[in-house]
DRENDORO-520910 format. One record per residue (C-alpha): residue number from 1; z, y, x. Coordinates in pm, whole numbers, plus 50000, padded with zeros to 5 digits. Each point is the difference from the previous one (the first is absolute). Layout:
// residues N
<site i="NUM" c3="Z" c2="Y" c1="X"/>
...
END
This chain:
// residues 433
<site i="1" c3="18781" c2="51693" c1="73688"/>
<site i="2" c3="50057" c2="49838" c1="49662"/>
<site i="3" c3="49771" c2="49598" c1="49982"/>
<site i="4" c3="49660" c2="50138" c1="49816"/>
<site i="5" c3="50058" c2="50348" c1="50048"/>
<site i="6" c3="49706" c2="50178" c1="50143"/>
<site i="7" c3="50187" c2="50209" c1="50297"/>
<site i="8" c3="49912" c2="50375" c1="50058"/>
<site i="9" c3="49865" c2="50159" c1="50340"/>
<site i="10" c3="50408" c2="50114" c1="50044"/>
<site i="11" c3="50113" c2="49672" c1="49967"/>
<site i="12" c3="49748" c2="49853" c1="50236"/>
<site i="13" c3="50065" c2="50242" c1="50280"/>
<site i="14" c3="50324" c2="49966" c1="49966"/>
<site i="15" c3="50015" c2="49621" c1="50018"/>
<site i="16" c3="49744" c2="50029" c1="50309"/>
<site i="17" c3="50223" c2="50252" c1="50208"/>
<site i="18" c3="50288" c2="49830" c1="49882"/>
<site i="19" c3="49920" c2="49637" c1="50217"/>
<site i="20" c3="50049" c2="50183" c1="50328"/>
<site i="21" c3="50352" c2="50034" c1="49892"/>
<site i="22" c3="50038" c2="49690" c1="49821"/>
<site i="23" c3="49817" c2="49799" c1="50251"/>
<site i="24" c3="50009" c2="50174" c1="50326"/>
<site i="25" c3="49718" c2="50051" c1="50255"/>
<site i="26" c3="49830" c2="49669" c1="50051"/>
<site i="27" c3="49797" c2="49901" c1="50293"/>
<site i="28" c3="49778" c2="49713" c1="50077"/>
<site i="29" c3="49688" c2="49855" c1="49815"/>
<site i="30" c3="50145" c2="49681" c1="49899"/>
<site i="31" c3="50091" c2="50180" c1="49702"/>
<site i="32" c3="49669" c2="50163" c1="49853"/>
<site i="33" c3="49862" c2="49702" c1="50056"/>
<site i="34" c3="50221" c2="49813" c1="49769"/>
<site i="35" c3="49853" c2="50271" c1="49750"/>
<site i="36" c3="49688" c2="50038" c1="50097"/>
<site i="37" c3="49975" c2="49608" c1="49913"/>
<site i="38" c3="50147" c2="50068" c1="49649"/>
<site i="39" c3="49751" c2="50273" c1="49955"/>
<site i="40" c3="49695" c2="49776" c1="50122"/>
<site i="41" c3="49953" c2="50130" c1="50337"/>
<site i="42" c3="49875" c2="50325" c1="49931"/>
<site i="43" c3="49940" c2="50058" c1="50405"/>
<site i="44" c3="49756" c2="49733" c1="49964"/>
<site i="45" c3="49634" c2="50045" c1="49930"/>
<site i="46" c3="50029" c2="50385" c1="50124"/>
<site i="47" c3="49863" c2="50211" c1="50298"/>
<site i="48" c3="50273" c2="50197" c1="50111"/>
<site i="49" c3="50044" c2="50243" c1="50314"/>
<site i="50" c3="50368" c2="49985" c1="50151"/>
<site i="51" c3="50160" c2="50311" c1="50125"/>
<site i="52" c3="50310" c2="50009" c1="50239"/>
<site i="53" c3="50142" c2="50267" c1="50197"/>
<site i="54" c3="50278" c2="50241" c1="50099"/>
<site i="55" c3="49819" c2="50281" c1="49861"/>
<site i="56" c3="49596" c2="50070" c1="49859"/>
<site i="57" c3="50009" c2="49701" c1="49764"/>
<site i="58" c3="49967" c2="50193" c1="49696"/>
<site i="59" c3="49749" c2="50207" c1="50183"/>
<site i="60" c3="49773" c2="49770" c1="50107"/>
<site i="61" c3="49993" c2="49787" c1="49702"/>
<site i="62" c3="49928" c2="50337" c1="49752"/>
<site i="63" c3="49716" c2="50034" c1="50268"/>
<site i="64" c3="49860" c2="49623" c1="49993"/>
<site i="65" c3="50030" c2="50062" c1="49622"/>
<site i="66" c3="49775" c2="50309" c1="50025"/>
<site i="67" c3="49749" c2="49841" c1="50201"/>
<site i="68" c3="50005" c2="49721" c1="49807"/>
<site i="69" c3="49917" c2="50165" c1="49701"/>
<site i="70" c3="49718" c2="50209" c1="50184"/>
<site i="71" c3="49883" c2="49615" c1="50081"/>
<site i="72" c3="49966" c2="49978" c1="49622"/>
<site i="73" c3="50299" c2="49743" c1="49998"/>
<site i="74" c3="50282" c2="49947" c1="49694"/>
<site i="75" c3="50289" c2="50020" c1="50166"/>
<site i="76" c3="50398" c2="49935" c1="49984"/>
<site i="77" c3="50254" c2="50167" c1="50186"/>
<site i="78" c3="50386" c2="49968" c1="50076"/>
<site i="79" c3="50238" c2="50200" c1="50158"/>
<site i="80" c3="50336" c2="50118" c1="49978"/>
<site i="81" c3="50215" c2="50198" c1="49951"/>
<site i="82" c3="49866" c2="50206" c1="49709"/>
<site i="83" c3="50034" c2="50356" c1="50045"/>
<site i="84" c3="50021" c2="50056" c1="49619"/>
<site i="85" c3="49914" c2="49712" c1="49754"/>
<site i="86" c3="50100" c2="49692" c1="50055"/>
<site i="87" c3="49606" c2="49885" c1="49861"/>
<site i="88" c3="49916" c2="50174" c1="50393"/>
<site i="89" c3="50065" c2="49690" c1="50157"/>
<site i="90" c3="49709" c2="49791" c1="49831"/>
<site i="91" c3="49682" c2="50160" c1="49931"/>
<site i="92" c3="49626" c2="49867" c1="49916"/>
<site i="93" c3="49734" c2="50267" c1="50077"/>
<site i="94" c3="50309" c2="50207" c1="50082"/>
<site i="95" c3="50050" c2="50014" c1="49653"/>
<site i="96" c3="50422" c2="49929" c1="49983"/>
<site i="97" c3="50178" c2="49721" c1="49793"/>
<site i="98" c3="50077" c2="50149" c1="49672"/>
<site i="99" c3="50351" c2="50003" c1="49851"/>
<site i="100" c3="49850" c2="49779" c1="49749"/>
<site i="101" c3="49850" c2="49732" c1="50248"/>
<site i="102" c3="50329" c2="50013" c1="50186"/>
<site i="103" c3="50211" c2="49901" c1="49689"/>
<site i="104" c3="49780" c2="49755" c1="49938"/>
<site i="105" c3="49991" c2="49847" c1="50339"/>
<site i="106" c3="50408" c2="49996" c1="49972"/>
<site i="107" c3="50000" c2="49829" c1="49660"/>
<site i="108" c3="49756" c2="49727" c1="50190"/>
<site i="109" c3="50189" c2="49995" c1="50325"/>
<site i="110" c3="50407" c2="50000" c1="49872"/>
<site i="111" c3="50000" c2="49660" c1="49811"/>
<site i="112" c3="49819" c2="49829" c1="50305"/>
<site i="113" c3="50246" c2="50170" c1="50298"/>
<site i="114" c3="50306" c2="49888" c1="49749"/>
<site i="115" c3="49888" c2="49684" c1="49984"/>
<site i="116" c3="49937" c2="49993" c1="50378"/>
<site i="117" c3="50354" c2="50106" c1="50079"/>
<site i="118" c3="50147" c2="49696" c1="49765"/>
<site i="119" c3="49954" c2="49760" c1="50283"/>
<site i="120" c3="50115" c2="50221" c1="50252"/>
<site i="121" c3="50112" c2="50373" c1="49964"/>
<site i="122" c3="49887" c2="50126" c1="50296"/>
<site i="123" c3="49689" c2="49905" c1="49896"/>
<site i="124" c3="49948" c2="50283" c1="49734"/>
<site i="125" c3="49724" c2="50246" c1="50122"/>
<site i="126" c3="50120" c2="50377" c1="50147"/>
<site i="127" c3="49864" c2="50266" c1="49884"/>
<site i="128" c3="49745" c2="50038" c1="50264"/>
<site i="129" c3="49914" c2="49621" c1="49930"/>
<site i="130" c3="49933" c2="50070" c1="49601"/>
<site i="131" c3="49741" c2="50354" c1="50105"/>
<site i="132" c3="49827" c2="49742" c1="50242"/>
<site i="133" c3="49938" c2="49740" c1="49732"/>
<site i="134" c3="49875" c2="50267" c1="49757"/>
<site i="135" c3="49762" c2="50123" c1="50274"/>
<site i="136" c3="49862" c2="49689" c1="50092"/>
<site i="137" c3="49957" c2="49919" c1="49581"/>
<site i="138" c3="49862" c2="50305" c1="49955"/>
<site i="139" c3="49728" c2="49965" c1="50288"/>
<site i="140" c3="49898" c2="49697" c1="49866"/>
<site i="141" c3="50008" c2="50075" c1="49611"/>
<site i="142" c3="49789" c2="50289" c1="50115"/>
<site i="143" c3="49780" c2="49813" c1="50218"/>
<site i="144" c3="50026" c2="50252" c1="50304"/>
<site i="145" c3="49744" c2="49872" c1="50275"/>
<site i="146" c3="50250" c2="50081" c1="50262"/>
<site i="147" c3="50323" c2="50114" c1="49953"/>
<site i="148" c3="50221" c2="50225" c1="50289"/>
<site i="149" c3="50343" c2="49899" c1="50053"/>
<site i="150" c3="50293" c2="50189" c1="50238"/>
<site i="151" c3="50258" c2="49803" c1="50128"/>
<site i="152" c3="50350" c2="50085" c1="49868"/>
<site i="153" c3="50241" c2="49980" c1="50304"/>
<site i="154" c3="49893" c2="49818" c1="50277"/>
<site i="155" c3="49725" c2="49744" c1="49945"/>
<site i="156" c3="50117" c2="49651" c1="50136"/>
<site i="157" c3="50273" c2="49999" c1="49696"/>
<site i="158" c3="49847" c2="50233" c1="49800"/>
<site i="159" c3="49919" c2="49880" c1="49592"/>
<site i="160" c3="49597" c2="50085" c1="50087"/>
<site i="161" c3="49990" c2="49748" c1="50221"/>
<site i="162" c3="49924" c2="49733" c1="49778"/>
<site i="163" c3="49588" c2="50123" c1="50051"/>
<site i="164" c3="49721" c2="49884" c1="50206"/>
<site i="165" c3="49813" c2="50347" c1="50046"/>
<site i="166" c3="49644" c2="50029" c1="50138"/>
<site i="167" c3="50133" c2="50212" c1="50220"/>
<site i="168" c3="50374" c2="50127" c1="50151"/>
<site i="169" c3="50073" c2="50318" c1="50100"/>
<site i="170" c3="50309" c2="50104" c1="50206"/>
<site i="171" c3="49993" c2="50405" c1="49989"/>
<site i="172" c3="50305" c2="50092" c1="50244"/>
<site i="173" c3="50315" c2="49892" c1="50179"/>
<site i="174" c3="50250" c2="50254" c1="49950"/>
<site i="175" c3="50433" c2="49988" c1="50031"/>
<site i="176" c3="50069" c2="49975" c1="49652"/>
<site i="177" c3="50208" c2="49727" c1="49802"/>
<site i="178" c3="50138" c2="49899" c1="50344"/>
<site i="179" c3="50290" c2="49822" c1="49784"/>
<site i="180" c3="49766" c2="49757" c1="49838"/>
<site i="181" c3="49700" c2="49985" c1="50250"/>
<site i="182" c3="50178" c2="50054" c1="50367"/>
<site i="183" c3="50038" c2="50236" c1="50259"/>
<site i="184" c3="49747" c2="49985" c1="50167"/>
<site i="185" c3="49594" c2="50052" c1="50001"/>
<site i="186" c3="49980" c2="49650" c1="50082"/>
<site i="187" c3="50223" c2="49883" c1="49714"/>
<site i="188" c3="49838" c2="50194" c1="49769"/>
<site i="189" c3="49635" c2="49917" c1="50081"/>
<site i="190" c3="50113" c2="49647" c1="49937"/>
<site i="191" c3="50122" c2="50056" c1="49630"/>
<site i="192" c3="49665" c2="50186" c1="49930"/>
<site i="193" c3="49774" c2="49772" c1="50161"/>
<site i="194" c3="50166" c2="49706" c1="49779"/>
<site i="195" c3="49729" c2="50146" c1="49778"/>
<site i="196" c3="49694" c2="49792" c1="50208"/>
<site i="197" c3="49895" c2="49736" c1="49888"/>
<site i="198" c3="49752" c2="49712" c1="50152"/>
<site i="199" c3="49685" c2="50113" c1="50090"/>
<site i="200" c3="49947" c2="50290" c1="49813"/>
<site i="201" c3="49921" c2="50303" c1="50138"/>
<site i="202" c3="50265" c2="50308" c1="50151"/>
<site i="203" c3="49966" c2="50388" c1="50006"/>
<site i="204" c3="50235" c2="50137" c1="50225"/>
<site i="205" c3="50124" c2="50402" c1="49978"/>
<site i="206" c3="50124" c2="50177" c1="50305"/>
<site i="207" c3="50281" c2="49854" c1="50051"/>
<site i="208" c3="50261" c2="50017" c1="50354"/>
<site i="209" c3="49846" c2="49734" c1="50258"/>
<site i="210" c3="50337" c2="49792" c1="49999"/>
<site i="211" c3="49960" c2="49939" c1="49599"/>
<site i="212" c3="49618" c2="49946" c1="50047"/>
<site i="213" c3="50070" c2="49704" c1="50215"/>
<site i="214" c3="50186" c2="49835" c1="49752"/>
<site i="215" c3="49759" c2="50039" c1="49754"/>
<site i="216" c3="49691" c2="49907" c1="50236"/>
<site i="217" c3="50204" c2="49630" c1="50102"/>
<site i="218" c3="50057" c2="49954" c1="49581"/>
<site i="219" c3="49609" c2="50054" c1="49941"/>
<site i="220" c3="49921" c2="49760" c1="50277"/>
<site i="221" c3="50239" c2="49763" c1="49934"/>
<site i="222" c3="49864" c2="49980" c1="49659"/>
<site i="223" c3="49643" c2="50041" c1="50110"/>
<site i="224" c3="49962" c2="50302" c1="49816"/>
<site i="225" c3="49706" c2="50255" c1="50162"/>
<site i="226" c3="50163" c2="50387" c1="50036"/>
<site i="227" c3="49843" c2="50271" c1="50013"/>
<site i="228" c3="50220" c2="50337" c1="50147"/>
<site i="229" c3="49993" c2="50345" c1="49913"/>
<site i="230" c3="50047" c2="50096" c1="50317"/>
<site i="231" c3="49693" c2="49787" c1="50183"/>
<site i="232" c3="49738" c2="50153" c1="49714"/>
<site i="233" c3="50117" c2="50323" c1="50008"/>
<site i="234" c3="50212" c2="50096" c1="50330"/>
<site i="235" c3="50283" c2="50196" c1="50028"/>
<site i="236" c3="49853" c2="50440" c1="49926"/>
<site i="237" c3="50005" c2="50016" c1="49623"/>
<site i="238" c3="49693" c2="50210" c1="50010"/>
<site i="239" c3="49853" c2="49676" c1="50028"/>
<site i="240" c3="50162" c2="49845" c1="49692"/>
<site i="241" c3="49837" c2="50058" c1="49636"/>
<site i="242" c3="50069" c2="50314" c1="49796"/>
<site i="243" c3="50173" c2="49973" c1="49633"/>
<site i="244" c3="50094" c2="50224" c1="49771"/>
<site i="245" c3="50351" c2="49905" c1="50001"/>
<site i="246" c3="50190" c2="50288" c1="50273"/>
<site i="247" c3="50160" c2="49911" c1="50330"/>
<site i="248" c3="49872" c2="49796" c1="50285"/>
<site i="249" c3="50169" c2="49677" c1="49902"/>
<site i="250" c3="49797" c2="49988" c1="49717"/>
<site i="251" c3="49697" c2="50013" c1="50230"/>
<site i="252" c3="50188" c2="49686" c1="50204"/>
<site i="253" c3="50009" c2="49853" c1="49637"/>
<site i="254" c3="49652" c2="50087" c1="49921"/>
<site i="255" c3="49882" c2="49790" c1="50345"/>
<site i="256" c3="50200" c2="49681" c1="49878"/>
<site i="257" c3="49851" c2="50046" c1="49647"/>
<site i="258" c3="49613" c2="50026" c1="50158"/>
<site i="259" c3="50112" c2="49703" c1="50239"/>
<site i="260" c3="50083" c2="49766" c1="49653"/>
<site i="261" c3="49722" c2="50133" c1="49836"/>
<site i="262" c3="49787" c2="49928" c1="50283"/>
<site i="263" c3="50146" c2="49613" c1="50032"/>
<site i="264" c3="49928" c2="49943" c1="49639"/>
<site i="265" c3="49662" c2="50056" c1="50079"/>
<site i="266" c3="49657" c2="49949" c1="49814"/>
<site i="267" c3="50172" c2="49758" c1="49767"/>
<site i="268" c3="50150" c2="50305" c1="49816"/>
<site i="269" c3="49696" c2="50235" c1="50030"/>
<site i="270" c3="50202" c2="50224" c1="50219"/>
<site i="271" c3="49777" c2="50241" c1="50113"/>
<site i="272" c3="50090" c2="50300" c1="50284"/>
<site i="273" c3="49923" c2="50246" c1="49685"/>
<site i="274" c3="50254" c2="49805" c1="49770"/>
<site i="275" c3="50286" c2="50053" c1="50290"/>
<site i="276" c3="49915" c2="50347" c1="50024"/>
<site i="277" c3="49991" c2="50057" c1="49653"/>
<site i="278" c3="50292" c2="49817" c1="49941"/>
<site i="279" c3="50251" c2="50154" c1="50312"/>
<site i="280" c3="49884" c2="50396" c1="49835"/>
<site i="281" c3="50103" c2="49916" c1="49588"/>
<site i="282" c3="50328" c2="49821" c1="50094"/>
<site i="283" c3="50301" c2="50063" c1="49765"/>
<site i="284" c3="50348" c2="49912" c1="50093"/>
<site i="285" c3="50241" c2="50247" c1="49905"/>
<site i="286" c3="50322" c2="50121" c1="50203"/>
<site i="287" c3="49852" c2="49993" c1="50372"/>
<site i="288" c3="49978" c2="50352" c1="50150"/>
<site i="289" c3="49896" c2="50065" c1="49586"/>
<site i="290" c3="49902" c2="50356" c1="49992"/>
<site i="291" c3="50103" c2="50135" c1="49636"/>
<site i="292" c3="49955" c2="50392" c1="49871"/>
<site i="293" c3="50310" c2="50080" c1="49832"/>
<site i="294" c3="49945" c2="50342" c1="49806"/>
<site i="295" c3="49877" c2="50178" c1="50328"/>
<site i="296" c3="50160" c2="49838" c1="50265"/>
<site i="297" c3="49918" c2="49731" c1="50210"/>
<site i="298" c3="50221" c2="49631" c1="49885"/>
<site i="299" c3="49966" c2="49730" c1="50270"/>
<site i="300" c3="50117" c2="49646" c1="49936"/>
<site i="301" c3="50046" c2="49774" c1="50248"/>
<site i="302" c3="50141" c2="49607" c1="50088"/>
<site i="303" c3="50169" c2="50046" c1="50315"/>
<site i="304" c3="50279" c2="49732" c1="49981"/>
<site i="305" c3="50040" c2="49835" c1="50327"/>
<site i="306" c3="49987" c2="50091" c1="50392"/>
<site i="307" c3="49612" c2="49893" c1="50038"/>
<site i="308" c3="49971" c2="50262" c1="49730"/>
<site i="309" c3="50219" c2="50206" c1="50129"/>
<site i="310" c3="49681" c2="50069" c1="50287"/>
<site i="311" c3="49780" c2="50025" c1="49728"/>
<site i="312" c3="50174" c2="50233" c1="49853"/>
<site i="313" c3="50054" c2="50200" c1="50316"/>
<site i="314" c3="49589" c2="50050" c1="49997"/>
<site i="315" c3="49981" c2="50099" c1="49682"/>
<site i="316" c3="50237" c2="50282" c1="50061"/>
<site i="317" c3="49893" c2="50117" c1="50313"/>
<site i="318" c3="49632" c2="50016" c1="49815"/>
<site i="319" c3="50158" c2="50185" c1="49699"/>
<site i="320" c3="50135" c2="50270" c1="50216"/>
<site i="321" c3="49681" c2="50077" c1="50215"/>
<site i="322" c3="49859" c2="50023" c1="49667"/>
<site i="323" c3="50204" c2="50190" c1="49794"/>
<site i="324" c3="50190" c2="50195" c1="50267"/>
<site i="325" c3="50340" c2="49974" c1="49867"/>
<site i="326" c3="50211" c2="49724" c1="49983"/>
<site i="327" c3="50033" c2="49803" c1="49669"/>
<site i="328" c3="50300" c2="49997" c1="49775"/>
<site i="329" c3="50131" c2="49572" c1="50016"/>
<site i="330" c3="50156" c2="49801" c1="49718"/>
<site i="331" c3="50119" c2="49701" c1="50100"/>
<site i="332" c3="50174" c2="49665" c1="49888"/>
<site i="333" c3="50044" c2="49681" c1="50170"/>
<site i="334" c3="50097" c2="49649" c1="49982"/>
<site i="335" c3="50246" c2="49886" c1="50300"/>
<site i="336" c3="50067" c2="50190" c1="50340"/>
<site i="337" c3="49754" c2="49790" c1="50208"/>
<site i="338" c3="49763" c2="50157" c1="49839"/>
<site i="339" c3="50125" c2="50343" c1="49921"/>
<site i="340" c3="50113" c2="50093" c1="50337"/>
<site i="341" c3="49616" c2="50045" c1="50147"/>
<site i="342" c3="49862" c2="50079" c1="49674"/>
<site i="343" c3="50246" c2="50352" c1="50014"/>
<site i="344" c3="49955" c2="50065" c1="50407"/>
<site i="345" c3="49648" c2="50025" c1="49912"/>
<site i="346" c3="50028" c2="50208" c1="49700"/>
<site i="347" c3="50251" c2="50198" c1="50201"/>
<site i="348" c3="49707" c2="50102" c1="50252"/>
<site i="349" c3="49775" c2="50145" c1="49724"/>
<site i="350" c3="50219" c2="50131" c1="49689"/>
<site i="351" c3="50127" c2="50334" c1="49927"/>
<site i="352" c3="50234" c2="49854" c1="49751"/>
<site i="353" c3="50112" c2="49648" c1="49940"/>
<site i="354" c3="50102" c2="49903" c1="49674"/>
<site i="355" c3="50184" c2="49678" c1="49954"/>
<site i="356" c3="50013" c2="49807" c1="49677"/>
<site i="357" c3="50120" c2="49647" c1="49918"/>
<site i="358" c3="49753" c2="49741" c1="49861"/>
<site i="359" c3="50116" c2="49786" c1="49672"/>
<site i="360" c3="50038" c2="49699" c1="50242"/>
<site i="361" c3="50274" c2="49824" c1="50038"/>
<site i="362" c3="49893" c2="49994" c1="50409"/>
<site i="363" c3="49994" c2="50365" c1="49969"/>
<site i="364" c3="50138" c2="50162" c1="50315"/>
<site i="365" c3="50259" c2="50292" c1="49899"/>
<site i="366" c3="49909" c2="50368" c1="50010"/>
<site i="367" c3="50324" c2="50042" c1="50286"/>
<site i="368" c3="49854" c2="49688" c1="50217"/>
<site i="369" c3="49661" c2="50172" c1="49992"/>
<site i="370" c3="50125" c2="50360" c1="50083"/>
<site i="371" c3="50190" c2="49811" c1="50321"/>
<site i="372" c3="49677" c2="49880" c1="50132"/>
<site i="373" c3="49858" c2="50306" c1="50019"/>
<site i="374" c3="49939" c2="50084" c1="50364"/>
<site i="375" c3="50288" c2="50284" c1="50090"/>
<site i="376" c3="49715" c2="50249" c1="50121"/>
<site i="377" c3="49822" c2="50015" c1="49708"/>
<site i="378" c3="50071" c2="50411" c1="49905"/>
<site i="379" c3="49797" c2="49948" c1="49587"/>
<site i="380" c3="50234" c2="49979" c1="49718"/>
<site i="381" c3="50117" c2="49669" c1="49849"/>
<site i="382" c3="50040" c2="49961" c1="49633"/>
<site i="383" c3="50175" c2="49744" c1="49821"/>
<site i="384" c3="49853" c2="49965" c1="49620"/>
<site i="385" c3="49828" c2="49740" c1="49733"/>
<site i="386" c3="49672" c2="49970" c1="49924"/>
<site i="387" c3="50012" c2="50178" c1="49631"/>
<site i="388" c3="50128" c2="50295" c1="50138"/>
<site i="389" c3="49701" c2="50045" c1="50238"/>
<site i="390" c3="49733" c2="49933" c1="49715"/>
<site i="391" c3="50113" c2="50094" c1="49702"/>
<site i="392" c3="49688" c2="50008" c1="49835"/>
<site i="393" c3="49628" c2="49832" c1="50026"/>
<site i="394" c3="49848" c2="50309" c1="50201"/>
<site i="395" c3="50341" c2="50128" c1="50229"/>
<site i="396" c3="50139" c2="49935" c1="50289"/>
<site i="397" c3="50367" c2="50223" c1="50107"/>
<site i="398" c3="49991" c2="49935" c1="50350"/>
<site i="399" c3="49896" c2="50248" c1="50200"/>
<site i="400" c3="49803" c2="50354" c1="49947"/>
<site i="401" c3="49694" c2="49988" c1="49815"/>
<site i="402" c3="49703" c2="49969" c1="50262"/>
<site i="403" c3="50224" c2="49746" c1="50209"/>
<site i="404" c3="49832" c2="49635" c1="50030"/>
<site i="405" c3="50201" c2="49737" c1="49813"/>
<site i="406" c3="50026" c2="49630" c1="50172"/>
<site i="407" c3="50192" c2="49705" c1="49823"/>
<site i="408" c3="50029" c2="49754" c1="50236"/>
<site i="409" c3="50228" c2="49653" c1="50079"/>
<site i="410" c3="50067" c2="49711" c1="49751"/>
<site i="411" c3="49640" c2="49886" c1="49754"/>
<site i="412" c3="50273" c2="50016" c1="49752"/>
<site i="413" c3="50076" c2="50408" c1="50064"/>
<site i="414" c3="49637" c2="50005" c1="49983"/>
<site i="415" c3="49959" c2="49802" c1="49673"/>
<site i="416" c3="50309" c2="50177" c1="49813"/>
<site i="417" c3="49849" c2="50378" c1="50126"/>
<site i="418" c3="49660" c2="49886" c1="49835"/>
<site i="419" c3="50191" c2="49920" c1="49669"/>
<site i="420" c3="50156" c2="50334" c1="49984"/>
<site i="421" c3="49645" c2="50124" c1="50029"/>
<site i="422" c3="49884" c2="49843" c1="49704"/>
<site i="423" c3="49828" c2="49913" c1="49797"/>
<site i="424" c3="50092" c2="49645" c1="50006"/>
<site i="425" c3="50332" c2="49816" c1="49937"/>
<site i="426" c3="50181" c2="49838" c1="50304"/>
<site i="427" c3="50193" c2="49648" c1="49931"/>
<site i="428" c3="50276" c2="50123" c1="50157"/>
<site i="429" c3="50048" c2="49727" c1="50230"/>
<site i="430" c3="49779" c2="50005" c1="50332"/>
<site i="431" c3="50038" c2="49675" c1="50187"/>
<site i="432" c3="49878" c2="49787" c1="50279"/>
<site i="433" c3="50012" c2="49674" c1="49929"/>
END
């Protein structure tokens, strides 16, 4: 971009999605706070809600957002990855960042982060690092009362770790990311529960005993009270609060949604009525997302890692009893860890499996998926793109016309099938960090 030259949304995006490759994938806080500093500590002077997990972040912080708002509260929320827009990220009322706001912000932020990496190269902001400064700016510009914020990757390294929340929230402790966060429960517990901090309060998910342990001796070391999911609400999710997001995880998300609700407390006028309100009107796109498409039945779902892979395996198994046929899969996924029990579980429930290749880099092949289909499985396997199964807005050419339809497997399958049915624009780059 040219000194004085006002630089288009293309140009923006493309100098955004560009750092990962110019300045790899960064970890550690030291970092954002170096820029956070420049910026005049945006994370100060804010109310914020921190969200780490395996899986249900997203979930439970479009829920706290809901009830929230029934609470009558002006709220901020971000999350990633987007699914479409890269504006998905950072939203205020849920209303998105504009491409206009987001050019803006870049303008702002791109003369500080060079002048940053001057001293010290490494110290240039990622790309993950530059969305996290806008949201924080954006919270405050817009004076949000409390603002929602997911954790990244991890939590103990993670660039949202530079807040003091009112509350933390770990969701779940899943095998995912092994390379980054370990191999075991244990390990993994310990990245996410880097997210406590000193005395303030912790909302704990279901989550396997061994990681809860970890994250129980990090709350008391810290003197931080926690409250579990599993002590309020027990183990039958009968018992667990209803939502009108599908599946019963999203009833295990709806409990650690009430239980942070509940700990914020009369402070934030959060009535029993605003939870209710808020858990039935919550929007968040792309999780067991049922879509008509002409007259068939679309259904989109995130199901990118083994802990979703028994999600997932519900969710089927419920889709059948109802339907009484098995659905027609398309699926794409990023690495074998996570593709070989995503496709034994489709392999239980599909008539047909369709296998496509995400535009990630991480992208497992069509061949590597086809070989991890279990040998038994007697449905036909199809190896095609994307385009060719949606060539239009309203049509879908897998299977016959009253079959059921699931997408399923990377958020950025998801997010690249929701382009193709329109209306919207994608970016055209989907990525996590």
């Amino acid at each position: 971009m040219a000194l004085g030259v006002t630089p288009d949304y293309t140009a923006v995006t493309s100098y955004l999605f560009g750092l990962k490759s110019t300045h790899g994938l960064k970890f550690g806080i030291d970092r954002m706070r170096l820029f956070a500093a420049a910026l005049d500590h945006p994370e100060q002077r804010q109310s914020f809600i921190h969200v780490a997990g395996t899986n249900g972040k997203g979930s439970v912080v479009a829920m706290l957002d809901a009830i929230l708002h029934a609470a009558g509260w002006h709220t901020g929320m971000y999350t990633s990855p987007h699914l479409v827009k890269l504006g998905e990220r950072v939203q205020v009322d849920r209303t998105p960042l504009t491409e206009d706001e987001i050019t803006a912000y870049v303008t702002e932020l791109r003369p500080i982060a060079e002048t940053l990496a001057k001293g010290n190269p490494d110290d240039h902001p990622s790309f993950f690092e530059f969305m996290t400064a806008m949201a924080l700016l954006q919270f405050r510009r817009r004076q949000c009362d409390i603002a929602l914020l997911e954790v990244g990757l991890g939590g103990r390294l993670d660039a949202t770790n530079i807040i003091t929340p009112k509350i933390t929230v770990i969701t779940s402790i899943g095998m995912d990311h092994c390379e980054m966060l370990g191999t075991t429960y244990a390990a993994i517990a310990g990245e996410k529960a880097g997210i406590i901090k000193q005395g303030i309060p912790v909302v704990v998910g279901r989550v396997p005993p061994e990681a809860e342990t970890v994250i129980r001796a990090r709350a008391a070391e810290l003197g931080s009270p926690l409250r579990s999911v599993r002590e309020e609400f027990g183990e039958e999710v009968t018992h667990y609060p209803h939502t009108n997001l599908e599946g019963d995880y999203q009833r295990w998300n709806a409990a650690t949604a009430t239980l942070t609700a509940r700990v914020l407390g009369e402070r934030w006028r959060i009535t029993e009525q605003a939870i209710v309100d808020g858990l039935t009107h919550v929007d968040w796109p792309g999780r067991w997302q049922r879509v008509k498409l002409g007259n068939r039945l679309l259904i989109l779902d995130a199901s990118h890692n083994p802990e979703g892979a028994e999600v997932l395996e519900s969710n089927l198994r419920s889709l059948v009893a109802e339907t009484g046929r098995k659905p027609v899969v398309i699926t794409g996924v990023l690495g074998t860890v996570r593709a070989r029990p995503l496709l034994a579980t489709i392999a239980q429930h599909a008539s047909a499996i369709h296998l496509v290749v995400p535009h990630q880099p991480r992208a497992t092949s069509q061949s590597d998926l086809a070989a991890l289909i279990p040998a038994e499985y007697k449905g036909t396997v199809t190896h095609t793109d994307l385009p060719s199964l949606f060539p239009s807005a309203d049509q879908c050419t897998a299977g016959e016309a009253d079959d059921v339809i699931v997408v399923t497997g990377s958020i950025y399958l998801i997010g690249e099938v929701m382009t193709l049915l329109g209306p919207q624009v994608g970016e055209g780059h989907l990525q996590d960090f």
